[in-house]
C-alpha positions as CSV (number, residue, x, y, z in Angstrom):
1,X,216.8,200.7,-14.4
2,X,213.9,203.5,-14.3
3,X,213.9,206.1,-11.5
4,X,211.2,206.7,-8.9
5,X,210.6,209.8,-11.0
6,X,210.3,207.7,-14.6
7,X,207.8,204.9,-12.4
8,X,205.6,207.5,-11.5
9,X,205.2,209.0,-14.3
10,X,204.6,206.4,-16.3
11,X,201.7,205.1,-13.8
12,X,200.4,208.4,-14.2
13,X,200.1,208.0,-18.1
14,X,198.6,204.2,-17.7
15,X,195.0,205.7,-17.8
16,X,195.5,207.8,-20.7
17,X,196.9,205.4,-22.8
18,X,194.0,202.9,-22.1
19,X,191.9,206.1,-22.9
20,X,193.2,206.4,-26.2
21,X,193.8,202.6,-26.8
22,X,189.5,202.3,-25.8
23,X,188.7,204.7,-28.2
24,X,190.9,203.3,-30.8
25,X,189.0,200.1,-30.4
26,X,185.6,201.8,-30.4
27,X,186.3,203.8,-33.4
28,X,187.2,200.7,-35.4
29,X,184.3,199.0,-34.1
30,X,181.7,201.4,-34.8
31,X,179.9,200.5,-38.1
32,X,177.5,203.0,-39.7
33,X,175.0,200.6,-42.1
34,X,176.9,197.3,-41.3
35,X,180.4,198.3,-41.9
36,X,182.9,200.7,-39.7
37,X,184.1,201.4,-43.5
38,X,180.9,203.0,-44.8
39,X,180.7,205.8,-42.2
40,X,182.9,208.2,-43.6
41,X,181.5,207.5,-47.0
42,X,178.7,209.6,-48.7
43,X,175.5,208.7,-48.6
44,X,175.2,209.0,-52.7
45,X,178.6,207.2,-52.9
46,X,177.9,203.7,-51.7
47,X,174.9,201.5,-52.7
48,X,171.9,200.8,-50.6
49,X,170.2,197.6,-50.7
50,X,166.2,198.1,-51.4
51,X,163.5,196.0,-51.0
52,X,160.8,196.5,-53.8
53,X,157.3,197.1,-52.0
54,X,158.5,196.0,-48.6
55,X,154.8,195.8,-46.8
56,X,153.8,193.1,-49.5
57,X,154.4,189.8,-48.5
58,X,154.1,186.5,-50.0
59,X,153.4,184.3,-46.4
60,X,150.9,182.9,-43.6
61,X,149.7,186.1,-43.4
62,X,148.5,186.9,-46.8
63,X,147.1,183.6,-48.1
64,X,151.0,183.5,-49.6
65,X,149.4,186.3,-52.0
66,X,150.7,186.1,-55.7
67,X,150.9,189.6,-55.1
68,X,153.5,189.8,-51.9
69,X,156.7,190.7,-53.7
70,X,158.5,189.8,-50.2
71,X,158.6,186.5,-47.9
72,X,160.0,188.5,-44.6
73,X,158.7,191.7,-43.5
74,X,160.1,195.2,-43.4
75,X,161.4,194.9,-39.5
76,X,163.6,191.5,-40.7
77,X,164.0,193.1,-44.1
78,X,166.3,196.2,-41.8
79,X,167.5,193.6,-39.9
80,X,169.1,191.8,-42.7
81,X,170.7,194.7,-44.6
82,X,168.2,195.9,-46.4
83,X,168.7,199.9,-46.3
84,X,165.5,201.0,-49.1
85,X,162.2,200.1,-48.6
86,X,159.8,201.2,-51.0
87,X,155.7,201.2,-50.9
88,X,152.9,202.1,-52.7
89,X,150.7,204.7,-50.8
90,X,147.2,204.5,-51.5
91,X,143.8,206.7,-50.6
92,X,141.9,203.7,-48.9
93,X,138.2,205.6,-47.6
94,X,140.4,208.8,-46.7
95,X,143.2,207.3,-44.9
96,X,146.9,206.8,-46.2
97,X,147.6,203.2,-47.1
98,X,149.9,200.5,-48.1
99,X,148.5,199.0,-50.9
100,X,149.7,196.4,-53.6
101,X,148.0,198.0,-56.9
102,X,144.3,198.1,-55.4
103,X,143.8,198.0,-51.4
104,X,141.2,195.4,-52.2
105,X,143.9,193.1,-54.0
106,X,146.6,193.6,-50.9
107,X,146.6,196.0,-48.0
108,X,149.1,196.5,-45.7
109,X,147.7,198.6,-43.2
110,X,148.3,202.3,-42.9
111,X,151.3,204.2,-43.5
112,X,151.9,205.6,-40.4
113,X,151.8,201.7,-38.5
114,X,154.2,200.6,-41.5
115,X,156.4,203.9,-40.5
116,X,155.9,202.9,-36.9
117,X,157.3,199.8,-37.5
118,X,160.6,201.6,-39.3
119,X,160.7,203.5,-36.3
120,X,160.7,201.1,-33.8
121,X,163.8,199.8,-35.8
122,X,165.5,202.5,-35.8
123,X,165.4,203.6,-32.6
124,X,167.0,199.9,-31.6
125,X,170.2,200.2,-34.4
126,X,170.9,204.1,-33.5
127,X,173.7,204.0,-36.1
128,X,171.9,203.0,-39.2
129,X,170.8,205.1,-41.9
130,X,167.8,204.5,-43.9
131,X,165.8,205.5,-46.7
132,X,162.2,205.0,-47.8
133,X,160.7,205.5,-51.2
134,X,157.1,206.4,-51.7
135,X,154.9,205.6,-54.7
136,X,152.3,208.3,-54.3
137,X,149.6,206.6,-56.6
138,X,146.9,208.8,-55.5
139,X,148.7,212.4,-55.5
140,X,148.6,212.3,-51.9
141,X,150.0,216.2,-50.6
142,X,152.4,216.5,-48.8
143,X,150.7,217.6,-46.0
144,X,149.1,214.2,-45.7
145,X,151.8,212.0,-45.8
146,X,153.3,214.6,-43.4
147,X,150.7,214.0,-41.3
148,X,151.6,209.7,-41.3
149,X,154.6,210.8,-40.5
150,X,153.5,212.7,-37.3
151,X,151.5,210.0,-36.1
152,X,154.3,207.8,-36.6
153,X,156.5,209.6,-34.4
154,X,159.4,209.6,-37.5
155,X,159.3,213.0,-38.8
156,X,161.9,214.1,-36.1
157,X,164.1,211.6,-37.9
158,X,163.8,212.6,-41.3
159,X,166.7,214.5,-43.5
160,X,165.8,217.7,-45.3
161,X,168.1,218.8,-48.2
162,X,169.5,221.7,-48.8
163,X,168.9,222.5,-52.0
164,X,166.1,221.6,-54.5
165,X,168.7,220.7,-57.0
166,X,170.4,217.5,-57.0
167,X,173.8,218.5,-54.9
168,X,177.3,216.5,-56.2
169,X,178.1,215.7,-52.5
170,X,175.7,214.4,-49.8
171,X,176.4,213.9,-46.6
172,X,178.2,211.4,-44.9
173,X,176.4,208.4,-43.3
174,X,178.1,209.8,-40.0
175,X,176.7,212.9,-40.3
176,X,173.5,212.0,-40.9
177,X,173.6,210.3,-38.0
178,X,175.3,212.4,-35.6
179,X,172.9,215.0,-37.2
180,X,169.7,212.7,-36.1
181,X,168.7,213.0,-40.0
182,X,168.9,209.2,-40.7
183,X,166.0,208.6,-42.4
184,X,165.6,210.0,-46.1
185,X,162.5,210.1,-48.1
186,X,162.0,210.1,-51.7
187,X,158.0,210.5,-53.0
188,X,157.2,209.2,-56.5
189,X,155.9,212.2,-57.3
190,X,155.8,215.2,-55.4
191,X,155.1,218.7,-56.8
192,X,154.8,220.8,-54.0
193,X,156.9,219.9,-50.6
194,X,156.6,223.0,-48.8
195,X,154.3,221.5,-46.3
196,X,156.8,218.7,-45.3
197,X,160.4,220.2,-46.9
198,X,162.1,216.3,-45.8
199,X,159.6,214.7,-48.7
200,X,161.7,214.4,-51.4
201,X,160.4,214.2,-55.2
202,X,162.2,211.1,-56.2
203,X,163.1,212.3,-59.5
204,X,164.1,215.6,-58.3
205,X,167.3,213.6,-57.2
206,X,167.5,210.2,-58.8
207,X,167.2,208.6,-62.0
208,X,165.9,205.3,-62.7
209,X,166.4,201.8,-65.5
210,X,163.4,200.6,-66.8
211,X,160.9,198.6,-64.4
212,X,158.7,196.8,-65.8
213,X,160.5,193.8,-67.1
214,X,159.2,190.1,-68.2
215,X,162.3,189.0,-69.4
216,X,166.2,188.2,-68.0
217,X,167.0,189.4,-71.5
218,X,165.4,192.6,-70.8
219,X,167.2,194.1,-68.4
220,X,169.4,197.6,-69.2
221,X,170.8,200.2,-67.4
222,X,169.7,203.4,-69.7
223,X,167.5,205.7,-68.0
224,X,164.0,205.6,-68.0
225,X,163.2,207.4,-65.2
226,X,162.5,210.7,-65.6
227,X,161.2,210.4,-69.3
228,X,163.3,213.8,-69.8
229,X,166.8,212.9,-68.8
230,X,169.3,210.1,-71.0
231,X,171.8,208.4,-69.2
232,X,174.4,211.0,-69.5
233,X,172.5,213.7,-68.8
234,X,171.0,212.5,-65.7
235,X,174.6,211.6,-64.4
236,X,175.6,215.0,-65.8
237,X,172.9,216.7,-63.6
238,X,173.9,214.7,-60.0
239,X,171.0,212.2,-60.1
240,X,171.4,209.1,-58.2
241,X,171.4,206.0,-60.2
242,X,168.7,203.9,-59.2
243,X,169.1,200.2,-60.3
244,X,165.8,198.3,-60.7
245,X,166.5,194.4,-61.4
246,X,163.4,192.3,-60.7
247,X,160.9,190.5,-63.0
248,X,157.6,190.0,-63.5
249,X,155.3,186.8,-64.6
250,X,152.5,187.7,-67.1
251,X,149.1,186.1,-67.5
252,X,146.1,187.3,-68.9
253,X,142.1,187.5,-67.6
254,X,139.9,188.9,-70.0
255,X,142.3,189.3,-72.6
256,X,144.1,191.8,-69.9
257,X,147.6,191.2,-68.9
258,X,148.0,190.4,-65.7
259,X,151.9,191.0,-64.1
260,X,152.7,189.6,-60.7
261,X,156.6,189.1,-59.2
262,X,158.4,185.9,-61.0
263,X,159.2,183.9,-58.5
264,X,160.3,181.3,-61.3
265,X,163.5,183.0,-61.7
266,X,164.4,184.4,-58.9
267,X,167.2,182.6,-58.5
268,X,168.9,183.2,-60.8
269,X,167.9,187.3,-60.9
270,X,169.1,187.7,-57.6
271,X,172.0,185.7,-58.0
272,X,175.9,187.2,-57.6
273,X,176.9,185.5,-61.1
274,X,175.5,182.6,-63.6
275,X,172.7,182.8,-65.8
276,X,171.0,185.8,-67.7
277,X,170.1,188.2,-66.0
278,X,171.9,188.0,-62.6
279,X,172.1,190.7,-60.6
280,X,175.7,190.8,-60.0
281,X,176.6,191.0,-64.0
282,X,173.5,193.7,-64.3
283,X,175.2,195.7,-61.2
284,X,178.7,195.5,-62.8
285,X,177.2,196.4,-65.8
286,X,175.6,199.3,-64.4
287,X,178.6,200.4,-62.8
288,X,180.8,200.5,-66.0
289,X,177.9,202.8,-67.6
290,X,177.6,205.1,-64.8
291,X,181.1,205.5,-63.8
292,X,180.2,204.8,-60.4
293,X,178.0,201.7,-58.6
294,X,174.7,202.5,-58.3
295,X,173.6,204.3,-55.7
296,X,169.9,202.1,-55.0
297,X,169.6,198.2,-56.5
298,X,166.0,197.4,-55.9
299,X,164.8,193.7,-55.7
300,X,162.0,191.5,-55.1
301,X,162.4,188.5,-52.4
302,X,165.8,190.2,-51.1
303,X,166.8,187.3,-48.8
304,X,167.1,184.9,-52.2
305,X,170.8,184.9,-53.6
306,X,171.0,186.8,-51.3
307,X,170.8,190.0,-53.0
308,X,172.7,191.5,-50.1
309,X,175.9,189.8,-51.3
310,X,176.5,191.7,-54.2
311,X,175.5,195.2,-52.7
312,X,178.2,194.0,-50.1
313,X,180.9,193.8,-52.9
314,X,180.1,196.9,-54.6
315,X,180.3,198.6,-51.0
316,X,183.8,196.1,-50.6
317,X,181.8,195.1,-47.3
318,X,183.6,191.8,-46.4
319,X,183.0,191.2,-42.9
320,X,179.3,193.0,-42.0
321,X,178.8,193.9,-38.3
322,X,175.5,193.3,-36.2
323,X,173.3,191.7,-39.2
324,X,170.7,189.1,-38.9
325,X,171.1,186.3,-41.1
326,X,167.8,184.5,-43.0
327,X,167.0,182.1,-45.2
328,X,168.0,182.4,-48.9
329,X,165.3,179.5,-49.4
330,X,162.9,181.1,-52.2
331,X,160.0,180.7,-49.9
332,X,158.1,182.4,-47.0
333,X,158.9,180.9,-43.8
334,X,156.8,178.8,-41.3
335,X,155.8,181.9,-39.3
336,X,156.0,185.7,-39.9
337,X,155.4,189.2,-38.2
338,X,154.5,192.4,-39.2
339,X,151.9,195.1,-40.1
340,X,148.5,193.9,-39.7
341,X,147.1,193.7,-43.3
342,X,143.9,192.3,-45.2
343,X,144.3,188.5,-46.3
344,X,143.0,188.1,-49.4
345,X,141.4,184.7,-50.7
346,X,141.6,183.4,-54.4
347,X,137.9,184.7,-55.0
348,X,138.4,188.3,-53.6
349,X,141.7,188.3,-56.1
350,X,139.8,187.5,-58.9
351,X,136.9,189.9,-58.0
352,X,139.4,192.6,-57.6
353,X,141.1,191.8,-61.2
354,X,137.5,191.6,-62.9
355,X,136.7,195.4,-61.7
356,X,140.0,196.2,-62.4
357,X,139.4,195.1,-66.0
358,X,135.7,196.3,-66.4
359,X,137.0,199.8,-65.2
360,X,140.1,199.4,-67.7
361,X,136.9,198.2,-70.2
């Protein structure tokens, strides 16, 4: 029988023991990117979902543009795993925009609304890492993306490296986010950063497959991506494998080619296993030649397969925390939200395609 003493005492430790049990619980409960298991995990050493030019979409909103290599836009795209979003960035009457080739084929609006919108995100899933990808097709500086990024409010989130080399370790996801440097940026290309040191040059740090393919046969892991590195040499010098596995449909106006996302096989491309050129045999692929998973896996139409199934297996993410689920139908559906951007009607496409060709001419 316990003494007055023991009884005491032991009421006296009640409250810290639920302390520690609490925190326990919290600990395990706490998921950085989806999963309690990523947080302790490097950012370079676990593989982010991307969504291949996230402000294009293929809905209401667009006409359903042949163009839009997305059916859900970048504020459901976060909310359903997706942890890349990358976006052309075009010089639209001297303001930064998100444009699909041509801001007279598809605009998206201007950067700093589309980083707004990542923001706003953000600030609502405080324990979620993310990184965007730039395509800098008119050489903006980085003064002037800096600039979007001001407006946007989103600079204050952004990770700056610590070297201009590409380092063997980066951070953890935890750290970035107890740091409040959640938000990485890579810029396809960059030469000079000073102005805005969190701008990344993409191939500064990561290394990329071939893009531009027509054919599930065509897809390989070798890099293309800087034109000066092989495979092993770009592993050899820390660059992130960067996974690109989506297609494109070709036609032809004027005797120019004309590429636009295939939706035909999507599918299949997305697809965990069965059929050639799945993304879960190109990943697994990709991970035997790299020695490691790759780092990025960019794809159009993300919620078909879903894409967000493998990613979760190469992460061994079995049981995802606080994710939205959507549609894995390969269509847009009945209503969407987003960025405010230009609809564009079968005639303005084809006007845009002929000046595109008499310029090529």
């Amino acid at each position: 029988m316990m003494s007055n003493t023991n009884i005491l005492t032991s009421l006296f430790l009640l409250p810290s023991l639920a302390q520690v049990a609490f925190s326990a619980v919290t600990k395990r409960a706490t998921a950085c990117n989806n999963s309690p298991d990523l947080c302790s995990k490097s950012y370079n050493n676990i593989t982010h979902l991307g969504s291949h030019n996230a402000p294009f979409l293929r809905d209401a909103s667009t006409g359903n543009s042949a163009s839009g290599n997305q059916f859900y836009n970048t504020t459901v795209q976060l909310s359903a795993g997706v942890r890349l979003l990358s976006g052309q960035v075009h010089n639209n009457n001297g303001s930064l925009h998100m444009c699909h080739s041509s801001c007279t084929l598809l605009d998206a609006g201007l950067l700093s609304d589309w980083l707004s919108e990542i923001k706003t995100w953000m600030d609502g899933n405080p324990n979620e890492v993310v990184t965007v990808l730039l395509v800098n097709s008119d050489d903006a500086s980085a003064s002037d993306l800096g600039s979007a990024y001001t407006t946007a409010g989103i600079a204050s989130y952004a990770y700056t490296p610590t070297s201009t080399t590409a380092p063997s370790e980066w951070p953890t996801l935890q750290t970035l986010i107890n740091d409040g440097t959640r938000l990485l940026n890579f810029v396809a290309s960059l030469d000079d950063n000073t102005a805005a040191p969190y701008l990344m040059d993409e191939f500064t740090y990561i290394f990329e497959n071939n893009y531009d393919n027509t054919s599930p046969s065509n897809f390989s892991c070798a890099a293309n991506r800087p034109s000066t590195v092989t495979t092993s040499s770009a592993l050899q010098q820390n660059l992130m494998p960067f996974m690109n596995h989506f297609l494109y449909e070709t036609s032809s106006l004027f005797g120019t080619t004309i590429e636009s996302p295939d939706l035909g096989n999507i599918t299949t491309t997305n697809a965990a296993s069965g059929g050639t050129g799945n993304l879960g045999t190109s990943a697994a692929e990709c991970t035997t030649t790299y020695g490691q998973a790759p780092t990025f896996i960019l794809v159009d139409f993300f919620n078909v397969g879903p894409a967000i199934a493998v990613v979760d297996t190469l992460n061994s993410v079995t049981s995802p925390i606080g994710r939205t689920n959507v549609s894995t139908a390969a269509s847009a559906p009945a209503a969407s939200s987003g960025s405010t951007r230009s609809e564009v009607s079968t005639f303005s496409l084809v006007a845009a395609l002929i000046v595109a060709f008499v310029l090529i001419a």
